[in-house]
C-alpha positions as CSV (number, residue, x, y, z in Angstrom):
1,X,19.6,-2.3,18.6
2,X,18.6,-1.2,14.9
3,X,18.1,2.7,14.6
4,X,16.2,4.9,12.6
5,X,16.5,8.6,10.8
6,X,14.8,10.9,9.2
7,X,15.2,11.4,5.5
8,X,15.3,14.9,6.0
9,X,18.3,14.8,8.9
10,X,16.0,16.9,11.4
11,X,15.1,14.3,14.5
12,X,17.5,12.0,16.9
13,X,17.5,8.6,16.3
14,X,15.3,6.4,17.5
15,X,13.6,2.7,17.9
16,X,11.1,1.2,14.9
17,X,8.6,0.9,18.0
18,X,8.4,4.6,18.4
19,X,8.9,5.4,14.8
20,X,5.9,3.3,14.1
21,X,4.1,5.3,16.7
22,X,4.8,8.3,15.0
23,X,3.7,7.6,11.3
24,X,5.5,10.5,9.8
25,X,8.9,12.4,11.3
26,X,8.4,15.5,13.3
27,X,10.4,17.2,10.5
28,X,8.3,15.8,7.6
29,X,10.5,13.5,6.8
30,X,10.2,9.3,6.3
31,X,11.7,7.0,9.3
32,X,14.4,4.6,7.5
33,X,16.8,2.3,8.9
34,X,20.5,3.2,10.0
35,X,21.8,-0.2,8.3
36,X,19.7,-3.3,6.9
37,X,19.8,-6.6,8.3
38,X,21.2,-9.3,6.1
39,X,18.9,-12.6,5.4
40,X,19.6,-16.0,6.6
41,X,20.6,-18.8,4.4
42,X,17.6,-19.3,2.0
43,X,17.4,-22.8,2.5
44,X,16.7,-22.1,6.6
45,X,14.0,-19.9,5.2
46,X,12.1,-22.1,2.9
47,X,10.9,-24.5,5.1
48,X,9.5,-21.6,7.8
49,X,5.5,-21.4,8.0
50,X,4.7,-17.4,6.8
51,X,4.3,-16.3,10.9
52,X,8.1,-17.9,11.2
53,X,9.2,-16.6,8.1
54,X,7.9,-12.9,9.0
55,X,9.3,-12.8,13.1
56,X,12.8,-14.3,11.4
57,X,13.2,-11.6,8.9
58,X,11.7,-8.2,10.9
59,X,12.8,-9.2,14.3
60,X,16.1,-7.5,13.7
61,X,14.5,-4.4,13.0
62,X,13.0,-4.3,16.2
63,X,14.7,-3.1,20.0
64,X,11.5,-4.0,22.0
65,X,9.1,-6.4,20.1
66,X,10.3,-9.8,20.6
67,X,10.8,-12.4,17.5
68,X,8.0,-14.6,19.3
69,X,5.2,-12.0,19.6
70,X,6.2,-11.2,16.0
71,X,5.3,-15.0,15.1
72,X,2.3,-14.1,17.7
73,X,1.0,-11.4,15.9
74,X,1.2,-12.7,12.6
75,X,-0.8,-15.9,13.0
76,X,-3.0,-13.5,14.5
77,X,-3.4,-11.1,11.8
78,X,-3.5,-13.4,9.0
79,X,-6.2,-16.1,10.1
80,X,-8.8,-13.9,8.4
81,X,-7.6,-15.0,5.2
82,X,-9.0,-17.3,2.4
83,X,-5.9,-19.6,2.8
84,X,-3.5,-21.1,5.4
85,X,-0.6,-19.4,3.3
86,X,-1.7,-15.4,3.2
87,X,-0.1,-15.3,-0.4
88,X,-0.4,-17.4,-3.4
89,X,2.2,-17.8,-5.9
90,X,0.7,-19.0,-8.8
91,X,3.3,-20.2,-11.6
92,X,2.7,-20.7,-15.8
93,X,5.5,-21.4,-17.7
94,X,6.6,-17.6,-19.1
95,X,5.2,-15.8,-15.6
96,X,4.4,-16.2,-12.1
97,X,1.5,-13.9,-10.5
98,X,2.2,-13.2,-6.5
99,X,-1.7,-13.1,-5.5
100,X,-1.8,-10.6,-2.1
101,X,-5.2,-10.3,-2.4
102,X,-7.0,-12.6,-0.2
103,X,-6.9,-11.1,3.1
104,X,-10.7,-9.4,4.2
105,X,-10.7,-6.7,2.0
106,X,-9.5,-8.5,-0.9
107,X,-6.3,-6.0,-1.6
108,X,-2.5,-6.2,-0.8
109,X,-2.8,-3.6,1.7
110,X,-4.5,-6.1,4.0
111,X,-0.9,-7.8,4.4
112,X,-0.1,-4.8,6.0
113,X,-2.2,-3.9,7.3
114,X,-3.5,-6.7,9.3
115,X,-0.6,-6.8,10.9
116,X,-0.2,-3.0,11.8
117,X,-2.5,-3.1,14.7
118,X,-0.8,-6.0,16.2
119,X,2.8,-3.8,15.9
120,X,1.1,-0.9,17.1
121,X,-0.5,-2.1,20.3
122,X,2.6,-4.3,21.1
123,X,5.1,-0.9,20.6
124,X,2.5,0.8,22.8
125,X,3.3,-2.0,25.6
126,X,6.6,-1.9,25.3
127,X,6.6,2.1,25.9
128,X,3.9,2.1,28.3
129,X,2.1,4.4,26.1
130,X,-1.7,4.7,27.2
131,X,-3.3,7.3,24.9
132,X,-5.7,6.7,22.3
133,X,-4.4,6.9,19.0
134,X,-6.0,8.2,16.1
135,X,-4.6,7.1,12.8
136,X,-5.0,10.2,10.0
137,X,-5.4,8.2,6.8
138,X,-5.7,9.2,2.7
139,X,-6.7,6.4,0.2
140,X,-6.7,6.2,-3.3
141,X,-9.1,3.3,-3.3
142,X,-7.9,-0.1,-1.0
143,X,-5.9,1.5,2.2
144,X,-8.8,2.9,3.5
145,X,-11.3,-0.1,3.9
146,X,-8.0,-1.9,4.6
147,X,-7.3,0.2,7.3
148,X,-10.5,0.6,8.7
149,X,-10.8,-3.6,9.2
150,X,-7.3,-3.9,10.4
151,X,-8.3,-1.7,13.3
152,X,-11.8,-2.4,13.5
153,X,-12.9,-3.1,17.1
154,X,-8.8,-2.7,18.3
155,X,-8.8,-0.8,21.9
156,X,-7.0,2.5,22.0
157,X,-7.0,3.3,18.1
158,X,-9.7,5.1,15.7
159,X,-9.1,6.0,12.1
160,X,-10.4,8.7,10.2
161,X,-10.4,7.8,6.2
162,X,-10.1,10.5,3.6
163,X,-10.9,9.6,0.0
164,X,-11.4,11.6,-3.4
165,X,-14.7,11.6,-3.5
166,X,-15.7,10.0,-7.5
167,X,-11.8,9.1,-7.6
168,X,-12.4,5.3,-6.4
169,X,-14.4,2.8,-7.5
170,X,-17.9,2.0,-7.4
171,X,-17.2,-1.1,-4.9
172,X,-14.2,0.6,-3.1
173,X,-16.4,3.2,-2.4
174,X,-19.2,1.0,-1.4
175,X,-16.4,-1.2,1.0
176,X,-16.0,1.8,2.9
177,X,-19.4,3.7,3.4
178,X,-20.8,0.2,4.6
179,X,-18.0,-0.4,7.6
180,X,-19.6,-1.0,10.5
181,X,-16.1,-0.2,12.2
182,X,-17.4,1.7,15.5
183,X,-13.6,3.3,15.5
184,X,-13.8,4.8,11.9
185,X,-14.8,7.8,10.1
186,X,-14.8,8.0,6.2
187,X,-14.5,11.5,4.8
188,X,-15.3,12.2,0.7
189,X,-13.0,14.4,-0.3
190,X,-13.7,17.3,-2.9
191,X,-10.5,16.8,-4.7
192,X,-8.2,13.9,-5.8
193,X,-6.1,11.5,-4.2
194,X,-2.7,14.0,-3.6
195,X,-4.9,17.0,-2.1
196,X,-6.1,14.1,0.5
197,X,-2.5,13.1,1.1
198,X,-0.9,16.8,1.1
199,X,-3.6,17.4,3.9
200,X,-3.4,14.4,6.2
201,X,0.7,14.8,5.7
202,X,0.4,18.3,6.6
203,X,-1.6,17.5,10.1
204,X,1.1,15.1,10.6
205,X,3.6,17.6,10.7
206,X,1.8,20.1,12.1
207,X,2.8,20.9,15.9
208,X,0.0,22.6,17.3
209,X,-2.5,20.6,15.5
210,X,-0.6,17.2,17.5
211,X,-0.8,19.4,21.2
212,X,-4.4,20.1,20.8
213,X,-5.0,16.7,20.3
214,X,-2.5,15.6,23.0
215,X,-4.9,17.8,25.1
216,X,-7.4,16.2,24.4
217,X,-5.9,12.7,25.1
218,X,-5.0,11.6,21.7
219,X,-1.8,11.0,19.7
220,X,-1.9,11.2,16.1
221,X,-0.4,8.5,14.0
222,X,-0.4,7.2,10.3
223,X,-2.0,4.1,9.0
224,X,-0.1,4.9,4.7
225,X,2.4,3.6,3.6
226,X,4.5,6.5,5.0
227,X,4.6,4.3,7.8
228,X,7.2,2.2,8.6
229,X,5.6,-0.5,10.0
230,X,3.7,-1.0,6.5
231,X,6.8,-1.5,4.9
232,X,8.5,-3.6,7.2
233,X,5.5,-6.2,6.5
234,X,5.5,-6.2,2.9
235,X,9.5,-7.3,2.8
236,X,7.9,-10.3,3.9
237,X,6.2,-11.7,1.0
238,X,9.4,-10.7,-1.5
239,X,11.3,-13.1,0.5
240,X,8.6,-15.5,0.2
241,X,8.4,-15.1,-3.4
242,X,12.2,-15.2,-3.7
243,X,12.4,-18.8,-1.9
244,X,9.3,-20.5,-3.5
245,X,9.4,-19.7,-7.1
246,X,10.2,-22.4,-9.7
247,X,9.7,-21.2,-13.4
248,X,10.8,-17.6,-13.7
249,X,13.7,-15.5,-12.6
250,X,13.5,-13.3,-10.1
251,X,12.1,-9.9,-11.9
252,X,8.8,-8.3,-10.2
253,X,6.4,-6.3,-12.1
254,X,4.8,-3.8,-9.6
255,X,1.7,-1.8,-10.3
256,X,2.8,1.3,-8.5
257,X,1.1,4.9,-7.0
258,X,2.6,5.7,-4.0
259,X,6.1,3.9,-4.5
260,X,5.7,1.5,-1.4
261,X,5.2,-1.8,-2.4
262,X,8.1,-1.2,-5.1
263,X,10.2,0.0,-2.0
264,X,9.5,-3.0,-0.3
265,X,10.7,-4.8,-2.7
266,X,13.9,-2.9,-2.8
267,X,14.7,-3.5,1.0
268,X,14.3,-7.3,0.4
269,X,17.0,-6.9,-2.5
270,X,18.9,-4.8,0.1
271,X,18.7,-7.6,2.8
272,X,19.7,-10.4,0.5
273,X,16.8,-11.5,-1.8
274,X,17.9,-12.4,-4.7
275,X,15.8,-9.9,-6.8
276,X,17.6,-9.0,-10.0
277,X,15.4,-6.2,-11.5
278,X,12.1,-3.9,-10.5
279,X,9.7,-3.0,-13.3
280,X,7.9,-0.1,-12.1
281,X,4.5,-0.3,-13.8
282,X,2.3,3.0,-13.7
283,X,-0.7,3.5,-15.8
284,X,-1.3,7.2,-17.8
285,X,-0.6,9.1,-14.6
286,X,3.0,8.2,-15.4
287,X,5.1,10.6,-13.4
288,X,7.2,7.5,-12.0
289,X,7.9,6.1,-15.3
290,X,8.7,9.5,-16.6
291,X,11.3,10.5,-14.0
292,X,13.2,7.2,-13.8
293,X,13.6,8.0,-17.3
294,X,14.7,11.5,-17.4
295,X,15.5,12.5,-13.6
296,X,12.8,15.0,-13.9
297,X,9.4,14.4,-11.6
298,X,6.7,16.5,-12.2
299,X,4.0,16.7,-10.3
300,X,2.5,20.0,-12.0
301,X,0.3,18.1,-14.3
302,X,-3.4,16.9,-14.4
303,X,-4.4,13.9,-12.8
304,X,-5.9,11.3,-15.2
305,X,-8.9,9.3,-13.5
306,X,-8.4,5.7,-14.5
307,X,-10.2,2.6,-14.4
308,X,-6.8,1.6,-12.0
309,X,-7.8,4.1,-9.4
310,X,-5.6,3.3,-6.6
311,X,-2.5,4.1,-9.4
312,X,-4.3,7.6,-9.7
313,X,-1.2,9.5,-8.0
314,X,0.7,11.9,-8.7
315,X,3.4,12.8,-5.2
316,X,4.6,9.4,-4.4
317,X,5.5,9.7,-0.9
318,X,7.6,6.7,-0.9
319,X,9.6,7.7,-3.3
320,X,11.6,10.2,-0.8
321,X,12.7,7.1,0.9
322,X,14.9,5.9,-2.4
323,X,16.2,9.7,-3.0
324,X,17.6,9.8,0.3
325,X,19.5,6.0,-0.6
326,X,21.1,7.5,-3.7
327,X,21.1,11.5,-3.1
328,X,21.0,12.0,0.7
329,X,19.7,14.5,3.5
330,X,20.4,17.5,1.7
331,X,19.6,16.5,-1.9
332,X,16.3,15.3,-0.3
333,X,15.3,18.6,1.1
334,X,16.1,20.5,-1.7
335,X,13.7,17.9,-3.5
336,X,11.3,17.9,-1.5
337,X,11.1,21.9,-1.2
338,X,10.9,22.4,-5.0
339,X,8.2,20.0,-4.7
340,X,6.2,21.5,-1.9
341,X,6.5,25.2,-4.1
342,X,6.6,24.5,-7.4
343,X,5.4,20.6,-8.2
344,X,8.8,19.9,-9.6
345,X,12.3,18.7,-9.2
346,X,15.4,17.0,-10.9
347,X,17.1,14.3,-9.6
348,X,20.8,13.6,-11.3
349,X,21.7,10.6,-8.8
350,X,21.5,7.2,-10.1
351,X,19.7,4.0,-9.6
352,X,20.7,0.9,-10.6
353,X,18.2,-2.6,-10.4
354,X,15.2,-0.7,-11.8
355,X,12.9,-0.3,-15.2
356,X,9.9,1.7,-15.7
357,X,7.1,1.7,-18.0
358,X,3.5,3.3,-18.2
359,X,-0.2,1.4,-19.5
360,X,-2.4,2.6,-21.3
361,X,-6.3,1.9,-20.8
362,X,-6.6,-0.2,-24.3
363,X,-3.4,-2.1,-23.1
364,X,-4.7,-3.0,-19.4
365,X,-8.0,-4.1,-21.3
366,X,-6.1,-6.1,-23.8
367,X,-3.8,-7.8,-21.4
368,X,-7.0,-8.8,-19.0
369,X,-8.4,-11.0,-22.5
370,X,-5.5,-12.3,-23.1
371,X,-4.1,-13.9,-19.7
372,X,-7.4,-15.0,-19.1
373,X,-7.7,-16.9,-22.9
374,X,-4.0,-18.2,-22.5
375,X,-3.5,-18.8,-18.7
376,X,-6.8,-18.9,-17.3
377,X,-5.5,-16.5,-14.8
378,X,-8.1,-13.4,-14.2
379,X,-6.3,-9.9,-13.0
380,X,-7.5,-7.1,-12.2
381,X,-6.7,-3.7,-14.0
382,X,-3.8,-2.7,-11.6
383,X,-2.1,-6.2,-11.7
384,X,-3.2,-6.0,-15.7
385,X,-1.0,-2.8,-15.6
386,X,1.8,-4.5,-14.3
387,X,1.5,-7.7,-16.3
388,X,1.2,-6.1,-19.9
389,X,4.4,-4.4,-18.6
390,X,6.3,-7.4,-18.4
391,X,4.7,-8.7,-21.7
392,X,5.5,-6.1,-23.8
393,X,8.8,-6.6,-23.0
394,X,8.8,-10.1,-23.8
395,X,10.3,-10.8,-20.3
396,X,9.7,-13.4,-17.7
397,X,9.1,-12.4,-14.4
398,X,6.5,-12.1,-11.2
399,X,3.6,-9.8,-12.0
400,X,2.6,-8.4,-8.3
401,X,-1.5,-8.8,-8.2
402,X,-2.4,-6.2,-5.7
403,X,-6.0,-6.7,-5.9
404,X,-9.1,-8.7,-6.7
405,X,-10.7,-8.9,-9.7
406,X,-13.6,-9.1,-7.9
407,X,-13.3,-5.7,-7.0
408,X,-13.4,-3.8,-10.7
409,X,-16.6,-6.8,-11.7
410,X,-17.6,-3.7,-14.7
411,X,-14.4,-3.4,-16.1
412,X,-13.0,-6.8,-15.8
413,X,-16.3,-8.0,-17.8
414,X,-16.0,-5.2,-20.4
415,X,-12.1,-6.4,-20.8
416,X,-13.5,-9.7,-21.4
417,X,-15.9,-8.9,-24.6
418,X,-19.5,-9.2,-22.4
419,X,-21.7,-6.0,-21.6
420,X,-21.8,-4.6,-18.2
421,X,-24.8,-3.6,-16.2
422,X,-23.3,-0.6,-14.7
423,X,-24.5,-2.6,-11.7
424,X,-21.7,-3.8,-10.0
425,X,-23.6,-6.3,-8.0
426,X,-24.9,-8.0,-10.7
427,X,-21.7,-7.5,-12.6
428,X,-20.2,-9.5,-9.6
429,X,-22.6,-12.3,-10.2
430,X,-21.9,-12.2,-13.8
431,X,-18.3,-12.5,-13.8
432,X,-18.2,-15.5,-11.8
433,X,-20.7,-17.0,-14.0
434,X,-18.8,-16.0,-16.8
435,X,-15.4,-17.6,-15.3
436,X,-17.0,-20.4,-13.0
437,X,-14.7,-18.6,-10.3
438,X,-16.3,-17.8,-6.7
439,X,-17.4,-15.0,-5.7
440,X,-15.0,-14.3,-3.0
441,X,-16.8,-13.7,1.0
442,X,-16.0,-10.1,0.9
443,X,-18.0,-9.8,-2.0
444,X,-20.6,-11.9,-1.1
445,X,-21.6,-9.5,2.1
446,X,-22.0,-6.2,0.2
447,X,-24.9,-6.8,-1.6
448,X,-27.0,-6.3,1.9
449,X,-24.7,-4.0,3.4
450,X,-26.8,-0.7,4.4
451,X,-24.5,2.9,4.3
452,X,-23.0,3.7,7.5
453,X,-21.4,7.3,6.3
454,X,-21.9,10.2,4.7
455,X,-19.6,13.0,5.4
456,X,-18.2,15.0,2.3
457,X,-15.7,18.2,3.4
458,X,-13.5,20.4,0.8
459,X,-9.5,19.9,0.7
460,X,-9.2,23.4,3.3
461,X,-11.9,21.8,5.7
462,X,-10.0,18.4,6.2
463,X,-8.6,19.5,9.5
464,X,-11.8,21.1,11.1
465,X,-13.6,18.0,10.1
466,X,-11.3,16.1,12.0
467,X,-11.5,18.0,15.2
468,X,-15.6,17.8,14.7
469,X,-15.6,14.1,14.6
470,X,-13.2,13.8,17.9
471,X,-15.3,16.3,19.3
472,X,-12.1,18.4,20.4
């Protein structure tokens, strides 16, 4: 049976079904695994479908959840996609680009969180948990409307959405005011992306806020990347990569924020992937970059608004979960405290199998010309981030595309010499004109889509607007 901690050492052990449940640690801390499970014999694993390849590689993190409703759930979660195979690996002879976004929402975090639902209601069977649980989000621009179709319509589970309000983009935005999710609530923040994740972390942890909701009939979970069941998924398509690329070596390039999908990565290395280096890719909000290079993080700065929005982060949760690998329980609290009171820390542990770098704005729009002229390959200006990362170096590797081009129409077309409309509808329609490429479904649907939602609270209020939508 695998077992899970706390990074912070506070809480008994316990199952990935119940830490799932849980989101965040009762003492604040990230769940992470006792011991990781090593891979079987890559050529078993190339052959596997994706639902076969993802129940062989999680199953041994689970105690409950068989390896068949694993397969189950996956087939499940991953028929709203564009394509039999979730992700696409497209090659070119100096780089390969891992495409995760064609699930509903046209983001990577629909490979997640597709699939969270499925692990969710199954670990809620398992523990014959009835209560209705309500999962406490913050987005800096895709996990939201990610979040809010994963669980769309899914029995026992709402989701309340906090986003900076004029930190996402036009069509982000638009994504989420237009759900027609009956189970979700979308809440405009006055603030940016880490006073939205300070505050839904901080009902997390809180005690009393949890009873009255447990009152009430209602447990309180989290649908970020702070929860392990997110992570656990995006292993999966590392391996996948790692068996099924051809031209490159095994280097990702990650557009980063929050620190998860690097993570993710890291756990597949840890598990056996061949993976021989992580380029952490961060655009001007480079706190990463700058403390993988010095061992300082700061957090005390300004926050940059970029045209990469969902890299607009400056406390990368995720990152906690690495400290505790290299530093341990009581280096990590003494982090995290210094954090918490004065935005700050140094970290004088190692790490070995990363890079960093930071993009600027001139360099993402550069890079979107550039791979479009010479590979014919269109990126968005996240992936763009990560791929003129990897460029710069002169390096061959796997630029991780995180999301649709599709999705940033303005900027993309701007990148590529033509005027925008400041319209991003039409902008749509002309950048698929302009690159004879689709317009993806997703897309397609917004034009028509009528507002569903219109709340707007301040960074103190976040908690009294939650108990006024549950009505407790």
């Amino acid at each position: 049976m695998m077992n899970y901690t706390s990074t912070r050492g506070n809480v008994q052990q316990t199952t990935a079904e119940e830490a799932i449940l849980h989101g965040l640690s009762p003492d604040g801390g990230l769940y992470i695994p006792l011991a990781f499970p090593s891979l079987p014999d890559g050529e078993s694993l190339r052959s596997l479908s994706y639902p076969d390849l993802l129940s062989t590689v999680l199953s041994p993190f689970f105690s409950l959840i068989s390896k068949e409703e694993l397969k189950e759930s996956a087939e499940q979660a991953y028929q709203s996609f564009s394509h039999p195979v979730p992700v696409q690996l497209v090659e070119r002879e100096d780089m390969a680009v891992l495409e995760l976004f064609h699930g509903p929402t046209l983001a990577f975090k629909d490979m997640a969180l597709c699939f969270l639902p499925h692990l969710m209601q199954l670990a809620k069977k398992h523990l014959g948990r009835e209560e209705n649980t309500l999962l406490l989000t913050a987005t800096s621009g895709d996990t939201g409307i990610s979040a809010i179709e994963g669980f769309s319509g899914v029995e026992g589970f709402s989701t309340i959405v906090f986003y900076p309000k004029d930190g996402v983009s036009p069509l982000q935005e638009r994504q989420m005011l237009t759900t027609r999710a009956k189970n979700a609530m979308v809440i405009g923040l006055r603030g940016n992306f880490d006073d939205a994740q300070r505050g839904v972390k901080q009902m997390l942890a809180d005690v009393r806020f949890h009873q009255r909701l447990q009152n009430k009939g209602w447990r309180v979970a989290s649908a970020n990347s702070i929860n392990l069941g997110r992570l656990l998924a995006q292993i999966v398509y590392y391996v996948y990569a790692s068996l099924h690329v051809k031209s490159v070596p095994l280097r990702f390039s990650v557009p980063t924020g929050n620190f998860g999908n690097v993570l993710a990565a890291h756990w597949a290395r840890k598990m056996g992937a061949p993976i021989a280096e992580l380029l952490i890719a961060t655009n001007e909000n480079d706190v990463l970059d700058r403390f993988f290079q010095s061992g300082v993080y700061d957090a005390g700065r300004e926050l940059i608004r970029s045209q990469s929005p969902s890299m607009d982060i400056l406390v990368s949760s995720n990152l906690e979960r690495l400290l505790h690998e290299t530093g341990g329980v009581e280096e990590v609290r003494r982090a995290m405290n210094e954090l918490e009171t004065s935005r700050r820390f140094h970290w004088s542990h190692p790490f070995s199998g990363f890079r960093s770098g930071s993009v600027q704005e001139y360099e993402v729009r550069e890079e979107i010309r550039r791979v479009w002229s010479e590979e014919q390959i269109l990126l968005d200006p996240h992936t763009a981030v990560a791929s003129s990362l990897l460029h710069r170096r002169k390096e061959k590797g796997i630029v991780v595309a995180t999301a649709s081009p599709f999705k940033f129409p303005s900027f993309v077309l701007e990148s590529l010499g033509k005027t925008s409309s400041h319209d991003p509808i039409q902008d749509l329609e002309a950048l698929s004109a302009l690159t004879d490429l689709p317009l993806p479904e997703p897309m397609q649907k917004l034009e028509d889509s009528q507002r569903t939602q219109e709340r707007i609270c301040r960074k103190e209020d976040m908690e009294a607007n939650v108990l006024e939508v549950l009505h407790v």
